[in-house]
N, C-alpha and C positions, 0 to 999 in steps of 0.2 A: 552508418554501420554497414558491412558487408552482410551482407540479405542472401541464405540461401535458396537457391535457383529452383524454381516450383518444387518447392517441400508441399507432400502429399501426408496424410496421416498416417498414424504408426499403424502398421500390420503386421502380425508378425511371420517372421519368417519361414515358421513350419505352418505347414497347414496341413488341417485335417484330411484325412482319406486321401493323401498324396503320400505317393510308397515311401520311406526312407532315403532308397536308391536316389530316384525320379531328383528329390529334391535337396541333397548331395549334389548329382551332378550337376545341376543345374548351378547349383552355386559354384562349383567349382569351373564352370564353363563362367563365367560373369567375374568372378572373382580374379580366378586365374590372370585373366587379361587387363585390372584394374590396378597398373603399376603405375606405383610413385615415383615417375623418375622423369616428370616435364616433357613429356616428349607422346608423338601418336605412338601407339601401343600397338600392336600386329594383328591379324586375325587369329581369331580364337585355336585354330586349329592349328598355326603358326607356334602358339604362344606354348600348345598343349603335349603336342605330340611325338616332340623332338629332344624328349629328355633323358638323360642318359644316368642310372641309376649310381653308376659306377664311379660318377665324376664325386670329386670330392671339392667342396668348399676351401680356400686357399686360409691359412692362417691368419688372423688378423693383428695388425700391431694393436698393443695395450698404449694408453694413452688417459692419464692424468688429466683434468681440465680444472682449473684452477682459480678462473675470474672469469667474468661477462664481457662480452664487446659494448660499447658505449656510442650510442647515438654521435656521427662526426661528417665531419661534410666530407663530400663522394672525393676520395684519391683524387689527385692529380693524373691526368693523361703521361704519358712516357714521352717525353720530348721527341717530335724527327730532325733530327739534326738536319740542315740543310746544307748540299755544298760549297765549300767554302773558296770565297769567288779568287778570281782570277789578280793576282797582283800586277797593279797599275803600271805600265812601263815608263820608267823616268825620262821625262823632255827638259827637263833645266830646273832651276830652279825659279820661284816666282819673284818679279821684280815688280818696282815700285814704275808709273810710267817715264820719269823721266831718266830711271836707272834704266829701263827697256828701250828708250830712244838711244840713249848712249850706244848700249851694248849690239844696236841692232844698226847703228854705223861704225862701232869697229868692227863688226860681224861681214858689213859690206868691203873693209878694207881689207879684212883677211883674205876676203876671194879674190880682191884685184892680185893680193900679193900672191897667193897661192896658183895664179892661173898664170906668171911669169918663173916658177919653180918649178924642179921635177918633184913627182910624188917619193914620199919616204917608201924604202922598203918595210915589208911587213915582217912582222916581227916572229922569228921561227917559233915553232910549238914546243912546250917540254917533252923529252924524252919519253914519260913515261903516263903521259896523259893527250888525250886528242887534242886536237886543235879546237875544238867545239864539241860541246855535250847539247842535245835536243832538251829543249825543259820540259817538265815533268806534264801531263795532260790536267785539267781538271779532274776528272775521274779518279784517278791514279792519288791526286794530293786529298780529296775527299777520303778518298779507302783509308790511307795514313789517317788524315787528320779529325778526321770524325769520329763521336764516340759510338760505343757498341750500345743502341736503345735499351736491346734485352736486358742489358746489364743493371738497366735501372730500376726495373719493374722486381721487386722483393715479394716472393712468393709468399703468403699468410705461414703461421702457421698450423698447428692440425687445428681445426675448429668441428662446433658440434651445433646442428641447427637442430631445434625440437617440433614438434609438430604436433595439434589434434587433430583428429581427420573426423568427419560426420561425413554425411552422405545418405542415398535414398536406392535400393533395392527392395521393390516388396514391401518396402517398410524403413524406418531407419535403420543408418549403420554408425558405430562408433568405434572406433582407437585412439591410436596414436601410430606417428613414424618421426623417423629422423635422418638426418644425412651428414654424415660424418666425412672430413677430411681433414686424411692423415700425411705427414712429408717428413723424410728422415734425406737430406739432404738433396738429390735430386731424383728421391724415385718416392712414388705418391702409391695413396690407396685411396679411394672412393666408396666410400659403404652405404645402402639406402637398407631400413629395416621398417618394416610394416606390420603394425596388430591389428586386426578387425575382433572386437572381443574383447572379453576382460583380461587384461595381463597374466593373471594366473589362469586361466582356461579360453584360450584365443579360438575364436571359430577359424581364422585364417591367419598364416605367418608367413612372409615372403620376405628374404633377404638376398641382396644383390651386394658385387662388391664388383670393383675395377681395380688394375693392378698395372703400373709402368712406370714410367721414365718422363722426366720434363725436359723440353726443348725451345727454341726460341720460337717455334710456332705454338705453342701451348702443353696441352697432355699427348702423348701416346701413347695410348694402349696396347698391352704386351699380351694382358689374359680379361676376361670377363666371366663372371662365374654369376647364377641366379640357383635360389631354393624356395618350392615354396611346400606348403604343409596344411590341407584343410584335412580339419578333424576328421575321423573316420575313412582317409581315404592314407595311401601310401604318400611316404616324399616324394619329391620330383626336382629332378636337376638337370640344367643345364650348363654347356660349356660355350666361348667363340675364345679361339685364340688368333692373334694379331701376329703377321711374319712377313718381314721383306716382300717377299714375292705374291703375299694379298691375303686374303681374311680366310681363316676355315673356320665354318659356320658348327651348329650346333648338331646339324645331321651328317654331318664329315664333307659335304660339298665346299668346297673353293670358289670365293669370290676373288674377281684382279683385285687388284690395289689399285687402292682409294687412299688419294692425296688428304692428311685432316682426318681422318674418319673414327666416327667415339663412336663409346657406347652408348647403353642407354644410359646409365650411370656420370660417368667420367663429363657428360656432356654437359651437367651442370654447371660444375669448374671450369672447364672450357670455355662458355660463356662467360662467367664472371670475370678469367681473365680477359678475353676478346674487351667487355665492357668499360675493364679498368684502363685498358691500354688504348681504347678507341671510346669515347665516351659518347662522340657523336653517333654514333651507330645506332644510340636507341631513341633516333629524331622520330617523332612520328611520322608515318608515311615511309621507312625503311626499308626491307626485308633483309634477313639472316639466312645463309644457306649454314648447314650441318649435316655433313655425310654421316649416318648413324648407320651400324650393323646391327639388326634385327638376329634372331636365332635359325632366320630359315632366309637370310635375303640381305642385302644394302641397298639403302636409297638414300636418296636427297632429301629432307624435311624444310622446308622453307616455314621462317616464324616471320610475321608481321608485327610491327611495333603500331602498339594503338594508339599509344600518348600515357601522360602522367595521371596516376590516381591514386587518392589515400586510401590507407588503410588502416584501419582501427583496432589494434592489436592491445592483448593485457597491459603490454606497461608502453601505451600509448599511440599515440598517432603518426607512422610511416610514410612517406612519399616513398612511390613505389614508380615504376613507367611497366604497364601492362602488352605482353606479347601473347600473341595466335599462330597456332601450325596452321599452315596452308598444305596439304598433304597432297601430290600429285596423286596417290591412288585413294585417298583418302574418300569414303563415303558410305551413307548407313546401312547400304546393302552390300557393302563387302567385310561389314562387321567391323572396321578398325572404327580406333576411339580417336577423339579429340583430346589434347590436353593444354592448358593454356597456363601461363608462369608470370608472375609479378615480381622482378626484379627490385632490390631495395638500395638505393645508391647512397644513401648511409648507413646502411650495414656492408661496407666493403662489398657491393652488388649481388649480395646474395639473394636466393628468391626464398620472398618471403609468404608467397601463398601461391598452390600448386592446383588448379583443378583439373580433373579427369571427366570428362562427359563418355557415357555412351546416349543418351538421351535427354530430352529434357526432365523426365520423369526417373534418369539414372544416372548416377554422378559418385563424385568420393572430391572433399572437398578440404583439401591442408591449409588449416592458418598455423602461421609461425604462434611457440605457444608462450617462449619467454627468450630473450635477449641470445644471441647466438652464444657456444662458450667456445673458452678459449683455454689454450693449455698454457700458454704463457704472455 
């Protein structure tokens, strides 16, 4: 059974002769930065300060789900076509040895007879075509002859992953989240939604969405939108919109363009494709680069593959292959979080359990809670 990570006793979360204010913000400093979205998290001040009230949450498509995905062995890889080799050039036809003895002494009396004759004229070109056409290169017959991979790889369709989250602040924490995706032909949405609390009266509610376009390298990101909401305090919003000419962050600055680059969000799917279409990729001993735009920054996240591990979920037991962010600025004194994703290769690669560390004594901890759904 997956054993959570030094669980401490319940405490509870208000404590006495600590002002209201004090322990509000507090949570809302801890909490704020405790996003479900597999990836290192930013510093807290990153996470807090750059939210623009004015931005509005984008629409989300409505989406039916209608039956469960079904435990099946991991996709097949996307074929690489290789190129297709060079046609053999004709020397004769193959003869038996003593049809090859014959033919290679009238072979020798043609040349006596040929070297007491003049040469034939050669024979003029058509009118309307060369005299010789150069053949085609390899390269050139591969481009024709090979099929297009993308073409093969069939995008899911909208799916709905559920989540219970526990966790330890002060004490324990409980919800639920989930991670929705949606595709109406070739433009996708990504929705992560997070409760700390009881559904009807949540101490914390964060929802993030992703918003774009798919392409033969995966997702791109057009818009990214976050909201989050703790009790007692105002909403808080954020925007990054995604443009040719490079990222504009959540404080109106410009990052260049970044080749691949998700969200926090969209980064899920992204992976999962990568995974479906490279399967090798989650050899243990690996690493994953993923350009992620943060609300105040881009950087490179590097995930290491640890190897395969089960997981013991409500309606049974999962092979999963477990990854770790490797954070270049990543560490305890500049406040970012660790987050660590268990990938499930029979559930079309999705991750099936998410954790978040800020400490060993601080965590938020997703197991999948039943069978992914599906809209069709």
């Amino acid at each position: 059974m997956v054993r959570r990570l030094n669980p401490s006793p319940w405490r509870a979360l208000v404590r006495a002769g600590e002002p209201w204010q004090r322990r509000a913000g507090a949570t809302a400093v801890l909490i704020g930065v405790l996003v479900v979205h597999g990836c290192v998290a930013d510093q807290v001040a990153e996470r807090m300060a750059d939210f623009s009230v004015d931005a509005a949450m984008p629409p989300r498509i409505d989406v039916a789900y209608v039956r469960e995905m079904e435990l099946s062995k991991p996709p097949e890889a996307a074929p690489v076509a290789a190129p297709a080799p060079a046609a053999p050039k004709k020397t004769g036809v193959m003869r038996r040895p003593e049809q090859a003895a014959s033919a290679a002494s009238a072979a020798q009396d043609d040349v006596v007879a040929q070297a007491t004759e003049p040469p034939p004229p050669e024979p003029a070109a058509a009118p309307d075509q060369p005299a010789s056409a150069p053949a085609p290169s390899a390269s050139a017959a591969s481009a024709v002859e090979s099929p297009n991979t993308t073409d093969r790889f069939a995008w899911p369709g909208s799916t709905r992953v559920s989540y219970v989250l526990t966790g330890n602040w002060r004490g324990e924490l409980h919800g639920s989240a989930q991670v929705e995706w949606v595709r109406v032909d070739m433009r996708y949405q990504v929705h992560l939604d997070v409760v700390i609390g009881l559904p009807f009266a949540p101490l914390y509610t964060r929802r993030t969405s992703s918003e774009g376009h798919l392409a033969p390298e995966g997702l791109v990101p057009e818009r990214y939108d976050e909201e989050q909401k703790l009790v007692g305090t105002d909403r808080r919003r954020a925007t990054i919109r995604f443009e040719p000419e490079g990222v504009v962050l959540a404080n109106g600055q410009r990052a260049g363009p970044w080749p691949g680059v998700q969200d926090q969000t969209s980064q899920f799917v992204q992976l999962t494709y990568l995974f479906t279409r490279n399967p090798q990729l989650l050899a243990a001993g690996n690493t994953i680069e993923v350009p992620l735009a943060l609300p105040r920054r881009v950087d490179r996240w590097v995930y290491e593959v640890l190897g395969p591990e089960t997981l013991y979920t409500p309606f049974g037991a999962v092979e999963t292959v477990h990854l770790q962010p490797r954070s270049r600025r990543a560490s305890r004194a500049s406040g970012e979080l660790t987050a660590e994703i268990w990938f499930a290769p029979s559930l079309a690669y999705l991750p099936a359990r998410i954790l978040i560390r800020v400490d060993a004594e601080t965590y938020l901890d997703l197991m999948i809670q039943r069978k992914p759904q599906l809209a069709q």
